[in-house]
C-alpha positions in Angstrom: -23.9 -6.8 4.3 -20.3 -5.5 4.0 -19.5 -3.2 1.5 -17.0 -2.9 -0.6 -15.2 -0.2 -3.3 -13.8 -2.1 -6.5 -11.7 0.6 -7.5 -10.1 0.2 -10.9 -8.7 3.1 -13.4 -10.0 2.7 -16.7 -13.5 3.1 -17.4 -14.6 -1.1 -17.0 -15.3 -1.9 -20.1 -13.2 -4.9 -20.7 -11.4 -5.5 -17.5 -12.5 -9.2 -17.2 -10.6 -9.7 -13.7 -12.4 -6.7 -11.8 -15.9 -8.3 -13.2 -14.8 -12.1 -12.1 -13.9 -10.8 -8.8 -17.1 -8.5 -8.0 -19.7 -11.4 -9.4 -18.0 -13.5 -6.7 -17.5 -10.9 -4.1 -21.5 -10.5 -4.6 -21.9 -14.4 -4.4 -20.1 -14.5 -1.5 -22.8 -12.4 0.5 -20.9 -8.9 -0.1 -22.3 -5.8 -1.2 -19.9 -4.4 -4.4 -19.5 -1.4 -6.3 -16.9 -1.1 -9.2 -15.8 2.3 -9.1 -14.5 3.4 -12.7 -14.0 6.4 -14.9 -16.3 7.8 -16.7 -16.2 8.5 -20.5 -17.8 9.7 -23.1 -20.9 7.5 -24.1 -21.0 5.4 -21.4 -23.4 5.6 -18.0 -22.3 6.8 -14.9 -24.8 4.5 -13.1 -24.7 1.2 -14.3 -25.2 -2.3 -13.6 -22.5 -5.2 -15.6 -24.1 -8.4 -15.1 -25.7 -7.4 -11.9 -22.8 -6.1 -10.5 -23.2 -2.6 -9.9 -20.9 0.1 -11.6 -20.0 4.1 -10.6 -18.5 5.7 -13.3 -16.9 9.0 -11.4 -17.1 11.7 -13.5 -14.7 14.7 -13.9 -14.4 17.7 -14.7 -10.6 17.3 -16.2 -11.8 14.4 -18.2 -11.6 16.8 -21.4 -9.0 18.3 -20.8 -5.6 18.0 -23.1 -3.6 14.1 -22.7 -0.7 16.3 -21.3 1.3 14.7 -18.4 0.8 17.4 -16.0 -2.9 17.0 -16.9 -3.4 14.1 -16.6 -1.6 14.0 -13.1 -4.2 16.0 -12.4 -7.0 14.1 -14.2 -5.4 11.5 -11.2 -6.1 13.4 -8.3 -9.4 14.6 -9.3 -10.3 11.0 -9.4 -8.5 10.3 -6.0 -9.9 12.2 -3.9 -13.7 12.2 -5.3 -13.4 8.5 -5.0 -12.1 8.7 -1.3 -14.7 11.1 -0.5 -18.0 9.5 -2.2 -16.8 5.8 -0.6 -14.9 6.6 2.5 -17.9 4.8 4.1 -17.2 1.7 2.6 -15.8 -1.7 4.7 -13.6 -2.7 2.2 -11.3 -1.1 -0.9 -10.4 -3.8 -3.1 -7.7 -1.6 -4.9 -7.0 -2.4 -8.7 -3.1 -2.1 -9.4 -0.8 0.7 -8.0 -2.3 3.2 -9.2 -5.9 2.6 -7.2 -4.0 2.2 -3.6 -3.8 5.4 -2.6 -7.4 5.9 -2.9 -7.7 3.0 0.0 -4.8 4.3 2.1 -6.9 7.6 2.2 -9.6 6.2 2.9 -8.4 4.2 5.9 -6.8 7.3 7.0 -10.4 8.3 7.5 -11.6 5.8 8.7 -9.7 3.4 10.5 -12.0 0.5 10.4 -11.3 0.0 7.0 -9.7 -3.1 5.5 -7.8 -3.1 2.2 -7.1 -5.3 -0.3 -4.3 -5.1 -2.6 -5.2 -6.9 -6.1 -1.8 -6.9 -8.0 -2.6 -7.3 -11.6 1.3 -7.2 -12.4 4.8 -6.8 -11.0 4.0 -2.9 -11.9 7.3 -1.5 -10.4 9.0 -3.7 -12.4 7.3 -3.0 -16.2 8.4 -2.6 -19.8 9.7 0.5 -20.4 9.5 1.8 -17.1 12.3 3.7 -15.5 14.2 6.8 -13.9 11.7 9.1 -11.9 8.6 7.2 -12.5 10.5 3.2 -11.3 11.5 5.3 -8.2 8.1 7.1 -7.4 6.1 3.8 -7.8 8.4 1.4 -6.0 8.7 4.2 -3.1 4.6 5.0 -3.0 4.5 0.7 -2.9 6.6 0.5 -0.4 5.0 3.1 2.0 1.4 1.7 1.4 2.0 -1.6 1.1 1.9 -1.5 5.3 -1.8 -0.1 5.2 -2.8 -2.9 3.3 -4.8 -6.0 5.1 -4.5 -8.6 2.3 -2.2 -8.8 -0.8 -3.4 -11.1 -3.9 -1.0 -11.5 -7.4 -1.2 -12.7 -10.4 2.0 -15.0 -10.8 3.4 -17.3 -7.9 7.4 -15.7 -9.0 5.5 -12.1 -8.0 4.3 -13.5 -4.7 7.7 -14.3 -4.1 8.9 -11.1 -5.2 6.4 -9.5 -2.9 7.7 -11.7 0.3 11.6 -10.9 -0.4 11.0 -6.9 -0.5 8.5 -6.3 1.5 9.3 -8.6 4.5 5.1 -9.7 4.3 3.0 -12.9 4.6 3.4 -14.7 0.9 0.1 -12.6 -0.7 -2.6 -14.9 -2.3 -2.2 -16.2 -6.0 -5.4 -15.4 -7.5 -4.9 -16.9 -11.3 -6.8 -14.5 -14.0 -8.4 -17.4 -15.5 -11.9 -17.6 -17.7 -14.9 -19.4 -16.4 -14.7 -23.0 -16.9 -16.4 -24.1 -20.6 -16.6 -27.0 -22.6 -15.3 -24.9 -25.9 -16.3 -26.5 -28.7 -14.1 -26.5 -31.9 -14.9 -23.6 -34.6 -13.5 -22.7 -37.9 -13.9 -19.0 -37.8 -10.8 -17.7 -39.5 -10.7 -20.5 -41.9 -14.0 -19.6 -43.2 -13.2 -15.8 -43.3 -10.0 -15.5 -43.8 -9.5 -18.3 -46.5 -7.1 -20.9 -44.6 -6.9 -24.1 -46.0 -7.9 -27.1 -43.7 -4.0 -28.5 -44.7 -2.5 -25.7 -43.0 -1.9 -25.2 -39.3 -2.8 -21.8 -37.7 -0.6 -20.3 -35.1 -2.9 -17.8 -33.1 -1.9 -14.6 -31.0 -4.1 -12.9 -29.6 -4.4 -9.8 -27.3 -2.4 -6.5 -27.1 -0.7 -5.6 -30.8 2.3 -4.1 -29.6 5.8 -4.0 -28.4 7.4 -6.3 -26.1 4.9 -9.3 -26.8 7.3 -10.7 -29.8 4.9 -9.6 -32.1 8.0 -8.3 -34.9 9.7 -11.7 -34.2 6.5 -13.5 -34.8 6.3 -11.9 -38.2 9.8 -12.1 -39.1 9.7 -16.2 -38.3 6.3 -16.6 -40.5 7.5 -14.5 -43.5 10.6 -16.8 -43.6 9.2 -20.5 -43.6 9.6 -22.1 -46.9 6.0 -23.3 -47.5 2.9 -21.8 -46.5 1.5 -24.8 -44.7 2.0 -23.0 -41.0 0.5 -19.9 -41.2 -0.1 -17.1 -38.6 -3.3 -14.9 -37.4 -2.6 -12.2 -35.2 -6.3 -10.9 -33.5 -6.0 -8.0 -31.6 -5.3 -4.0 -31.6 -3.0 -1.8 -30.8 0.1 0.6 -31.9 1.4 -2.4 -34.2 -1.3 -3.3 -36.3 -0.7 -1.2 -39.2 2.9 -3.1 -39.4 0.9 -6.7 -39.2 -1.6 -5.3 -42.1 1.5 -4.3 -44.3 2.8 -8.4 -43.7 0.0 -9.6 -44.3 0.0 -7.8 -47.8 3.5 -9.2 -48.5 3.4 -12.5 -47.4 0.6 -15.6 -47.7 1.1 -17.2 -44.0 0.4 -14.2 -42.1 -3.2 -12.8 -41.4 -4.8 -10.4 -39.2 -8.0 -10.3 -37.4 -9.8 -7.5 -35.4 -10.3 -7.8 -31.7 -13.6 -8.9 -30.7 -15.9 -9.0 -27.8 -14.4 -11.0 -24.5 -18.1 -12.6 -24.5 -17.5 -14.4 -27.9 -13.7 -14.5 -27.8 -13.1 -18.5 -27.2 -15.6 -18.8 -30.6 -12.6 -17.3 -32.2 -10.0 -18.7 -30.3 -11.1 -22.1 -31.2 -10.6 -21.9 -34.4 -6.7 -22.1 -34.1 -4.6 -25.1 -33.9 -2.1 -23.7 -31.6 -1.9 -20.4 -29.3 1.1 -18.1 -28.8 2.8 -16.6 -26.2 5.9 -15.1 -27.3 6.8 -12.4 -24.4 10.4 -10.8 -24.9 12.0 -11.2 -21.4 12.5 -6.9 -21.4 11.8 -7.0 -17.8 10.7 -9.2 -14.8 7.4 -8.4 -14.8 7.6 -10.2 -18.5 9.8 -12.9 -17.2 7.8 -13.7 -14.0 4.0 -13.4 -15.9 1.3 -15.6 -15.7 -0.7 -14.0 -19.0 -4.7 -14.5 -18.6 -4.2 -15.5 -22.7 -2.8 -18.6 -21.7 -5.4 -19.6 -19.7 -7.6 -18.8 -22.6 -6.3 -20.7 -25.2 -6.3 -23.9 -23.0 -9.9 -22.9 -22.4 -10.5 -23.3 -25.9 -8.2 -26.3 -26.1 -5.3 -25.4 -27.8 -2.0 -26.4 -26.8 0.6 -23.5 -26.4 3.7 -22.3 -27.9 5.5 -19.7 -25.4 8.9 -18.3 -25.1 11.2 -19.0 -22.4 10.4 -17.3 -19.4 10.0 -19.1 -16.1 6.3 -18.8 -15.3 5.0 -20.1 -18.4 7.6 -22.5 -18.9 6.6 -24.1 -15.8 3.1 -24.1 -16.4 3.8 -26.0 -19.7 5.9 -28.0 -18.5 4.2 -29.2 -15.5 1.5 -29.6 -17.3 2.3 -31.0 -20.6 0.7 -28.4 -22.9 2.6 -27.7 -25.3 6.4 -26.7 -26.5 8.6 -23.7 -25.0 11.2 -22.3 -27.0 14.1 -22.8 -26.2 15.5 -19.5 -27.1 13.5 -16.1 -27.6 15.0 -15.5 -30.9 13.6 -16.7 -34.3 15.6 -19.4 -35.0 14.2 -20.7 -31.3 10.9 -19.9 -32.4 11.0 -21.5 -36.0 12.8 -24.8 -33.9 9.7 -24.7 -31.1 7.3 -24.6 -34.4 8.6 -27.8 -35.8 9.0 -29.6 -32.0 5.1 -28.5 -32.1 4.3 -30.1 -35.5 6.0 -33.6 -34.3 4.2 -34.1 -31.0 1.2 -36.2 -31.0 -1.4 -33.5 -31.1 -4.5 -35.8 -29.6 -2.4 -36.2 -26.9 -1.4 -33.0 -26.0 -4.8 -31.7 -26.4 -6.0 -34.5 -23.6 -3.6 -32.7 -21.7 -5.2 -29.3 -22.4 -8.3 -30.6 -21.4 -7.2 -31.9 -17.9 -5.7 -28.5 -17.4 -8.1 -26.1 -18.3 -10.3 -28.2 -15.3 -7.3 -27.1 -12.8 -6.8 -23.4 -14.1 -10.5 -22.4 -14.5 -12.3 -19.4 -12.2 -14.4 -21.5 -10.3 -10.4 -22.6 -9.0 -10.1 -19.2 -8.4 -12.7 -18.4 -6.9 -11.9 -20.8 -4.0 -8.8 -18.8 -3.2 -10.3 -15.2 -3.1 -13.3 -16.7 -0.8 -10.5 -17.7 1.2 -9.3 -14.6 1.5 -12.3 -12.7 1.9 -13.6 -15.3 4.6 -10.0 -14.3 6.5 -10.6 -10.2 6.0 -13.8 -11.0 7.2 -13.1 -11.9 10.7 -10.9 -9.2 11.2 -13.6 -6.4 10.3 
């Protein structure tokens, strides 16, 4: 049984893709381990729904969140990973960030095969730029060479990924739930007070910059009746500025994040879900968000901004309205083209898609993969 290293850089938690990938790895005959951080209060043996789990420990972990700390926080991790799994047949590397630990470890052992599992277009973030853009697109480039399979996210990425890099197109592995017949719920009308005449616009996920969460807010506190109202269910650096809106205005809630295991419950109880991404970068522009996936899951048709991935995906498939400009005039406009389509329709579209974009899809494509590694090793 080959073995692999799932190595990821958080402590795995709530990382949903790494878990989707080991169960299948481990249905597929292989022998994973997710190799994590470790943090206060949680094992550093464990097993996640019988997939097994190292949590490294070190001994930086408590040390200040100073950059030149945790630099070396890094490199402690590094290079006990490389060392306690340089044995390993596989590294199925996590993002960027978990490469090096399976360029090391090939460098020790040269029958190693790696795969790179691009969660993102990472050298092209938000926010990222000068020393740091230049570090992480030159450490890409050098590794990328080392690498015996590449999988992405987003089919513009793959793309990306052929032009610069002069490689086979990598494999487009969708972040996508389970397939599940959702039914419909009316959680945040029952807690939070919503009237059955009013239409709730859901986001959920990360509460902070970038995501159009200010716009969002801006377009809700300025319709003229309260019978489109939106619930924002997440956390994150903005939610203290979501709590003050919903104190001042009567169409704008908030909920807490909750559990990934319950989260369609919730999500089901909207009407519509929302993806506004500001197009800051091309790693925004070229996204295929796992949260879109998720509300078709719970069968709600989608309201996303204009950037080429998701607009395609809509489009394509019929599931809902894009705006036609990221601003909140377009957003207010993409509201009202929501409220005139024929809602029983677009949700039978929903339905058909969330069939197509499910993990057991998924699933096909990384066995795929795997099945070609596999022949090599």
């Amino acid at each position: 049984m080959k073995k692999i290293a799932n190595v990821v850089l958080n402590d795995f938690t709530n990382d949903s893709r790494v878990l989707k990938i080991s169960k299948s790895l481990l249905h597929f005959g292989y022998d994973p381990t997710v190799v994590a951080m470790h943090n206060i209060g949680l094992s550093e043996h464990d097993s996640i729904q019988g997939v097994k789990t190292h949590r490294l420990k070190l001994i930086s972990r408590p040390w200040p969140k100073w950059r030149p700390i945790q630099i070396l926080k890094y490199v402690e991790f590094v290079f006990r990973a490389v060392w306690r799994y340089r044995n390993v047949d596989i590294v199925h590397c996590n993002d960027l960030n978990a490469l090096p630990i399976g360029v090391l470890i090939k460098i020790l052992n040269k029958n190693v095969k790696i795969v790179y599992d691009c969660h993102e277009y990472e050298t092209e973030m938000d926010g990222l730029s000068g020393f740091e853009k230049f570090v992480k697109k030159v450490m890409e480039r050098l590794f990328i060479p080392f690498t015996a399979k590449i999988t992405t996210v987003s089919n513009s990425i793959a793309n990306e990924y052929v032009k610069l890099y002069k490689i086979f197109k990598p494999g487009l592995v969708l972040n996508c739930p389970a397939y599940y017949e959702q039914p419909k719920n009316n959680i945040f009308r029952d807690t939070l007070g919503i009237r059955s005449d009013q239409v709730i616009f859901l986001y959920q996920g990360g509460l902070k910059g970038g995501r159009g969460i200010e716009l969002l807010l801006e377009s809700f506190s300025g319709f003229e009746s309260d019978k489109n109202v939106l619930v924002c269910m997440g956390y994150g650096p903005l939610e203290n500025l979501i709590q003050k809106k919903t104190e001042q205005h009567n169409t704008i809630f908030f909920y807490p994040a909750v559990s990934p295991d319950v989260l369609l419950n919730y999500t089901s109880s909207a009407d519509y879900g929302i993806l506004f991404y500001e197009d800051t970068c091309l790693n925004h522009r070229y996204c295929s968000p796992n949260k879109i996936f998720e509300y078709l899951m719970a069968g709600l048709p989608v309201l996303t901004s204009n950037l080429f991935e998701m607009k395609r995906l809509v489009e394509t498939e019929g599931v809902g309205i894009v705006a036609q400009e990221n601003t909140v005039e377009g957003f207010r406009k993409a509201v009202e083209a929501s409220l005139k389509q024929n809602y029983t329709a677009i949700q039978q579209n929903v339905f058909a898609a969330r069939k197509k974009y499910c993990w057991e899809e998924q699933e096909k494509v990384l066995k795929g993969i795997y099945s070609a590694l596999h022949k090599s090793i």
